[in-house]
C-alpha positions in Angstrom: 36.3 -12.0 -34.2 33.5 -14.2 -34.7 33.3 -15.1 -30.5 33.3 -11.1 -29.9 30.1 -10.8 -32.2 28.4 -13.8 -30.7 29.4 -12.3 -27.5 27.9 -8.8 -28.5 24.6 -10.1 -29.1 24.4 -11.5 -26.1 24.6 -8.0 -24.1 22.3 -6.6 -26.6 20.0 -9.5 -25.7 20.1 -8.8 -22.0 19.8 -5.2 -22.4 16.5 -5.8 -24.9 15.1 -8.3 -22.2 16.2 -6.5 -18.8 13.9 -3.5 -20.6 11.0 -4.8 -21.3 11.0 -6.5 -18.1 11.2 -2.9 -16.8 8.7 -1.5 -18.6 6.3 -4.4 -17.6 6.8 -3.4 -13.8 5.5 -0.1 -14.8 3.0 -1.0 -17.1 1.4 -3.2 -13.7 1.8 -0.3 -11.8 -0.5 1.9 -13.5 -2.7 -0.9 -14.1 -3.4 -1.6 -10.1 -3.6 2.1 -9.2 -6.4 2.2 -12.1 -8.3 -0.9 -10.7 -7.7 -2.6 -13.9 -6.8 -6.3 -15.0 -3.0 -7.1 -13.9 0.0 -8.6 -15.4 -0.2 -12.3 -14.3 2.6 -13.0 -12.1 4.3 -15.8 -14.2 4.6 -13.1 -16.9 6.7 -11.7 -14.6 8.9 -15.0 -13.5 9.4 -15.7 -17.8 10.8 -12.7 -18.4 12.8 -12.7 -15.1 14.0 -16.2 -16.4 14.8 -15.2 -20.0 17.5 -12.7 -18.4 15.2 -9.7 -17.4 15.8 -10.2 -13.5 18.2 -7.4 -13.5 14.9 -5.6 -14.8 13.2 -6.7 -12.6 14.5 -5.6 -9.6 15.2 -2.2 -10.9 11.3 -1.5 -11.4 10.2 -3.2 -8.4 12.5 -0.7 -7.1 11.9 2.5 -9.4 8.0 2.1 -9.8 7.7 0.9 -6.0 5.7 -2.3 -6.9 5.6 -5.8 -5.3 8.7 -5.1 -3.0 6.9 -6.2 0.4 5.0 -9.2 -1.6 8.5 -11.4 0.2 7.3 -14.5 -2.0 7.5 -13.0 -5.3 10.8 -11.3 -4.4 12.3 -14.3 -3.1 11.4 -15.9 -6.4 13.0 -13.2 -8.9 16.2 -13.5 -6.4 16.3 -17.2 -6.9 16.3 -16.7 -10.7 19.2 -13.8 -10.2 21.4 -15.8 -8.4 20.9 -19.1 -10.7 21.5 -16.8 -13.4 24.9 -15.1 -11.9 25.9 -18.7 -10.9 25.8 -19.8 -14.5 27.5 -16.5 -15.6 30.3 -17.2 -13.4 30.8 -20.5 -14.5 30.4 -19.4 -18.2 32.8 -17.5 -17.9 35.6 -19.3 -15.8 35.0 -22.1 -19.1 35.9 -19.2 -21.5 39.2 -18.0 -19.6 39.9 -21.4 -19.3 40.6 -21.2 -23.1 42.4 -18.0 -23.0 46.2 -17.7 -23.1 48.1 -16.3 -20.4 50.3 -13.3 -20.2 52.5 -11.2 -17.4 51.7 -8.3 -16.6 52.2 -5.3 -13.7 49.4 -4.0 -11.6 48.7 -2.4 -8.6 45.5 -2.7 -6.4 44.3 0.1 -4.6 41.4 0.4 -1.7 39.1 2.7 -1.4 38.7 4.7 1.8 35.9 7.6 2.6 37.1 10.2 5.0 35.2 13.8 5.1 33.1 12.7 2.5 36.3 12.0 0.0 37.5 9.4 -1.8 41.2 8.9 -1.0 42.8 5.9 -2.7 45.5 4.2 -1.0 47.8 1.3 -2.5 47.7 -1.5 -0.4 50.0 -3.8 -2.5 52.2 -4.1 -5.8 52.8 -7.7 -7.5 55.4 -7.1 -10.1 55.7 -11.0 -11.2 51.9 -12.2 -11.3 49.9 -13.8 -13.8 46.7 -12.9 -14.9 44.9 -14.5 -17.8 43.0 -12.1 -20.6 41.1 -12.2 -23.5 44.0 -12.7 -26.5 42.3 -9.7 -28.3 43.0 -7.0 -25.7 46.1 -7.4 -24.7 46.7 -4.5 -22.6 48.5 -3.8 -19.7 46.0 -2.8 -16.7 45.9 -1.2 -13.3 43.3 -1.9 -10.7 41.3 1.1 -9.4 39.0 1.0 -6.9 36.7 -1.9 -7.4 37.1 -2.0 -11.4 40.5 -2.3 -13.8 41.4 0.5 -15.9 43.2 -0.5 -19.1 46.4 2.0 -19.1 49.0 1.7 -21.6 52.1 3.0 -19.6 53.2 4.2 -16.1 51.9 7.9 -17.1 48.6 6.9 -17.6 48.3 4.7 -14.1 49.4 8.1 -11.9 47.0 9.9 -14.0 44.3 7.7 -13.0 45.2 7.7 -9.9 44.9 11.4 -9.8 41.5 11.4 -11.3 40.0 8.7 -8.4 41.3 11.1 -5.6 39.9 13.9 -6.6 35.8 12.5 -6.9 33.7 13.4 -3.9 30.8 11.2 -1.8 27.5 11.9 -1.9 27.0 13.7 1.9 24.4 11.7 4.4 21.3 13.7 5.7 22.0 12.7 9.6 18.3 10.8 9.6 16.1 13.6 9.7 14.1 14.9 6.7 11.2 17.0 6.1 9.2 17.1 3.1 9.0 20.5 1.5 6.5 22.0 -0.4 3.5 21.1 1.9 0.9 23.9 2.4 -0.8 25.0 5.7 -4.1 25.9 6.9 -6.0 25.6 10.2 -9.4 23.1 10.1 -11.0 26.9 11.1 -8.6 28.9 8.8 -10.3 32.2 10.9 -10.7 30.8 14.1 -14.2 29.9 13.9 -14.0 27.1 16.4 -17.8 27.7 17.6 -18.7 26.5 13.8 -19.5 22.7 14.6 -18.4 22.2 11.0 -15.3 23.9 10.9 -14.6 22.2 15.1 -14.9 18.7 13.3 -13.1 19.2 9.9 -9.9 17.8 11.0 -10.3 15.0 8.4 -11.0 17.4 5.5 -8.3 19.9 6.5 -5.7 17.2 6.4 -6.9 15.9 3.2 -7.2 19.0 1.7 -3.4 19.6 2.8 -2.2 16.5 1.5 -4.5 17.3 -1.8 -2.6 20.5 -2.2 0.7 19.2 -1.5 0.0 16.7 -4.9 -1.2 19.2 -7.0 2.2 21.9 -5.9 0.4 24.3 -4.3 2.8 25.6 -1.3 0.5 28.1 -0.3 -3.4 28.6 0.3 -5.1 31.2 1.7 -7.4 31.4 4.5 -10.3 31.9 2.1 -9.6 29.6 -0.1 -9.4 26.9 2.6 -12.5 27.6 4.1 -14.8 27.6 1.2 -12.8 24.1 0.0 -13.4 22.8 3.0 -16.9 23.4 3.7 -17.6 22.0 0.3 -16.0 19.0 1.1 -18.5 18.5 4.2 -21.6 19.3 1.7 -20.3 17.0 -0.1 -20.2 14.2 2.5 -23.8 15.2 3.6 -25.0 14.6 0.2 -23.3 11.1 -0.7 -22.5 9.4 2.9 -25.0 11.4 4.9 -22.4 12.3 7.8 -19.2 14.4 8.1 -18.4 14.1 11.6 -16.0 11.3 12.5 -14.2 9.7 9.5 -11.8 6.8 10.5 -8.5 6.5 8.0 -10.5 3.8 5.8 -13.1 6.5 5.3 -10.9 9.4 4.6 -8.8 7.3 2.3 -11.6 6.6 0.6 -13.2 10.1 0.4 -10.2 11.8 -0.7 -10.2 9.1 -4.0 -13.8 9.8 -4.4 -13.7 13.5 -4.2 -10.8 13.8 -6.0 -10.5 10.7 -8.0 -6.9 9.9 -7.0 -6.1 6.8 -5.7 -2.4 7.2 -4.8 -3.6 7.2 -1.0 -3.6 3.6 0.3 -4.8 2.8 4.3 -2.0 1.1 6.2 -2.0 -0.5 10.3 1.8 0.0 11.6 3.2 -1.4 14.5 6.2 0.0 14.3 7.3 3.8 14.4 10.2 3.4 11.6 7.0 2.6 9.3 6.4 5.9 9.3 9.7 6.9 8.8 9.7 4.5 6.0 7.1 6.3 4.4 8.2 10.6 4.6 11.9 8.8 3.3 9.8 7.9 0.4 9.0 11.0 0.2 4.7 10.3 0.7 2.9 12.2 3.1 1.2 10.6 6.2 -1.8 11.4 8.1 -2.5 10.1 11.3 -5.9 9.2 13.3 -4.9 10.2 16.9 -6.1 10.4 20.4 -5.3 14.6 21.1 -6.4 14.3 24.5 -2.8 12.3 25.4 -0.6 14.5 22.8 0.0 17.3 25.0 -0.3 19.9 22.4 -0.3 23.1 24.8 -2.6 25.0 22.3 -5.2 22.6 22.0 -8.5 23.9 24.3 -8.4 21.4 27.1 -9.0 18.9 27.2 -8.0 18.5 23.7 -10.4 16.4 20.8 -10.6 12.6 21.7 -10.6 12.1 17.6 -8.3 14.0 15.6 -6.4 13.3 12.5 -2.8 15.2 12.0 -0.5 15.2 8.7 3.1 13.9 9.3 5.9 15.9 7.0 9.1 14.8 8.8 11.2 13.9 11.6 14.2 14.7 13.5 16.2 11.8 14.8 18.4 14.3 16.8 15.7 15.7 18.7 13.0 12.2 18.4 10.5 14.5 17.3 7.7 13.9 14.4 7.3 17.2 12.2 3.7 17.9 11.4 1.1 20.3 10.0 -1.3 20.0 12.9 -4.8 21.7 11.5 -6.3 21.7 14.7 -4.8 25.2 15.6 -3.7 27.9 14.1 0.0 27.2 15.3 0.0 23.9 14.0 2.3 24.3 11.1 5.9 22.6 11.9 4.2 21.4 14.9 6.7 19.0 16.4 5.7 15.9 18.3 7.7 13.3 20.2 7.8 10.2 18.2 7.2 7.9 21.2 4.4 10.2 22.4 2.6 11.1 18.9 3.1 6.9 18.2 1.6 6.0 21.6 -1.6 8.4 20.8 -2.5 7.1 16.9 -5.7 5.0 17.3 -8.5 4.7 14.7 -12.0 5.9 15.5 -15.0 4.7 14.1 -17.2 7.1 11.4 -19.8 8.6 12.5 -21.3 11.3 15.1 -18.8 10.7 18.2 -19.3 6.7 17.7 -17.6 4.7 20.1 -14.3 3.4 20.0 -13.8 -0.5 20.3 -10.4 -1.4 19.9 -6.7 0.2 19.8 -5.7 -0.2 15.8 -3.0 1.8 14.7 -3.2 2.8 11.3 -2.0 5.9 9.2 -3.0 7.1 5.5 -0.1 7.3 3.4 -0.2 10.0 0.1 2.0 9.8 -2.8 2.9 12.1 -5.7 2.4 10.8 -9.1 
C-alpha cells in the first residue's frame, strides 16, 4: 500500500506541474498581445523539465503561442521524450519486481468504415503470460488501444458491444467558410463618383473584419457609410492621408482605431498559408492587384490597389471565398486560388504611390 501512495503523489505532482505550466503559456499570451514584459523563455524550459512538458505543448497548442518559434519547440520535445524515456524505463524496473500470473485475453483492432468504429478480433492467446501489479489481480481484455479490466466472459462481449457501437467524428472534405462575417460594399449606395468612398477598400475590409470580432452578422447600408467615412476623417487628422494603405498600415490602423491588436501582418509564399489561417478560424485580408483578378463586375479596368477579405475556400472547386467590398456583389465572391494568389501584392501608402517590388503579404484577424 505504501508504493501505491508514493505512486499517487506522483500523478498528483504531474498533474499540479503540467497546470501551471499551462497556465504560464497563457499568462505569456496575454502579455505579448498587450505589449508587455514576457515570461523569460527558461521559465518556460524549468517547468517543461520539472514534468510540465505535457503542459506545455497543450498551451502552445490551446493559446496558439510559440508553435512556429521551431527552436523552442524542438527544445520542450527534447525534454518530452527524455522524460517518456525515463518513464519507460521506470517502469519496466517496477514490473521487473512484480509477480507473474496467467491470464486469457483477446486483442482486437480497430477499423473505421462509414465513419464507424467496427472492432474486429484479430487473435486469441489462451496460454500467455502477462506480468501485473500483485494488487489488481484481475483478469483483462484488450480493447482497442487500451485494456479493460473485465471480471468474466459476460463482461468482455459487453464491452465489446459498447466499442462497436461509438461513432467517428465525420471530415469536412477540405473546404470551410467562416460564418458569421458581415457584408457591405466600400460605397454601401453606390456612390462610386465619391473619391472617398472609390478608395475605402482598406476601411471597408477592416470594418468587416471589425464587425466580424465584435458578432455583428449584419450591418446596414447606413451604418457602414457613416463608420466608414469616419474612419477616413480619422486618418486625415492623425496620418494626414487615406488613400492607399499597404497591409503594414492597415494593420496598424485597425489597432489604433480600435485598440485591438489581435491583427498581426504576415508575407506568405505559399497558398496553404492562407488556408492555414481561415482553418484557424482568423479572417484574412488581402492587398491585391484587381486589374489581373478578373472580377467581371469590377468597372474596367478594375483598381490597380485593392484590398479583399478571405472567409473560406473550396478545395473541390480551387476557389477562395471572399467578401469583396469593391462591389455591391462582392459578398461570397469566389476567386480561383491560383488566380487570387498570383494577384496579392503589397502597395505602398499614400496617394497612388508607386509600386517597387512584388511582396506578398496578407493581414490575418483573430477572435479573442
Amino acid at each position: 500500500m505504501l508504493a501505491n501512495y508514493r505512486y499517487e503523489l506522483i500523478v498528483y505532482y504531474l498533474g499540479v506541474i503540467n497546470v501551471i505550466t499551462f497556465l504560464v503559456f497563457g499568462i505569456d499570451k496575454y502579455l505579448a498581445m498587450s505589449k508587455l514584459r514576457r515570461v523569460p523563455e527558461k521559465v518556460f524550459y524549468l517547468l517543461a523539465a520539472l514534468g510540465g512538458s505535457i503542459g506545455a505543448l497543450v498551451g502552445s497548442e490551446v493559446f496558439k503561442h510559440k508553435r512556429r518559434k521551431i527552436s523552442f519547440m524542438l527544445v520542450i520535445l527534447f525534454i518530452l521524450l527524455v522524460q517518456a524515456a525515463a518513464v519507460y524505463f521506470l517502469v519496466a524496473e517496477m514490473v521487473n519486481n512484480k509477480e507473474s500470473m496467467t491470464i486469457d485475453f483477446r486483442l482486437y483492432s480497430q477499423e473505421i468504415k462509414e465513419n464507424k468504429i467496427e472492432i474486429k478480433e484479430i487473435r486469441e492467446i489462451k496460454e500467455g503470460e502477462v506480468e501485473i501489479d500483485r494488487f489488481h489481480r484481475e483478469e483483462i481484455v484488450g480493447v482497442g488501444a487500451g485494456l479493460v479490466p473485465v471480471q468474466d466472459e459476460e463482461e468482455i462481449d459487453s464491452a465489446q458491444e459498447r466499442a462497436t457501437t461509438r461513432v467517428a467524428p465525420t471530415n469536412s472534405g477540405g473546404n470551410i467558410v467562416i460564418e458569421g462575417v458581415p457584408f457591405f460594399a466600400q460605397a454601401p449606395f453606390g456612390e462610386w463618383d465619391d473619391p472617398k468612398q472609390q478608395d475605402a477598400c482598406e476601411e471597408a475590409a477592416v470594418l468587416i473584419a471589425w464587425h466580424w470580432v465584435e458578432g455583428d452578422k449584419e450591418v446596414d447600408k447606413l451604418q457602414a457609410k457613416q463608420e466608414i467615412l469616419e474612419m477616413i476623417e480619422w486618418e486625415i487628422r492623425t496620418q494626414g492621408n487615406y488613400i492607399d494603405t499597404s497591409a503594414t498600415s492597415t494593420t496598424q490602423m485597425m489597432r489604433d482605431y480600435f485598440g485591438y491588436n489581435r491583427v498581426e501582418t504576415k508575407e506568405i509564399k505559399e497558398i496553404r498559408e492562407i488556408k492555414y489561417e481561415l482553418l484557424e478560424g482568423n479572417l484574412v485580408i488581402v492587398p491585391v492587384n484587381g486589374q489581373v483578378i478578373g472580377n467581371k463586375y469590377y468597372t474596367p479596368p478594375g483598381p490597380e490597389r485593392h484590398m479583399i477579405v478571405i472567409i473560406g475556400y473550396d478545395d473541390s472547386s480551387g476557389e477562395f471565398i471572399t467578401n469583396d467590398a469593391g462591389t455591391r456583389w462582392g459578398e461570397g465572391y469566389r476567386y480561383d486560388c491560383e488566380k487570387l494568389f498570383s494577384a496579392i501584392r503589397n502597395y505602398l501608402t499614400g496617394d497612388h504611390a508607386l509600386i517597387t517590388e512584388d511582396k506578398k503579404m496578407m493581414i490575418v484577424v483573430s477572435k479573442v
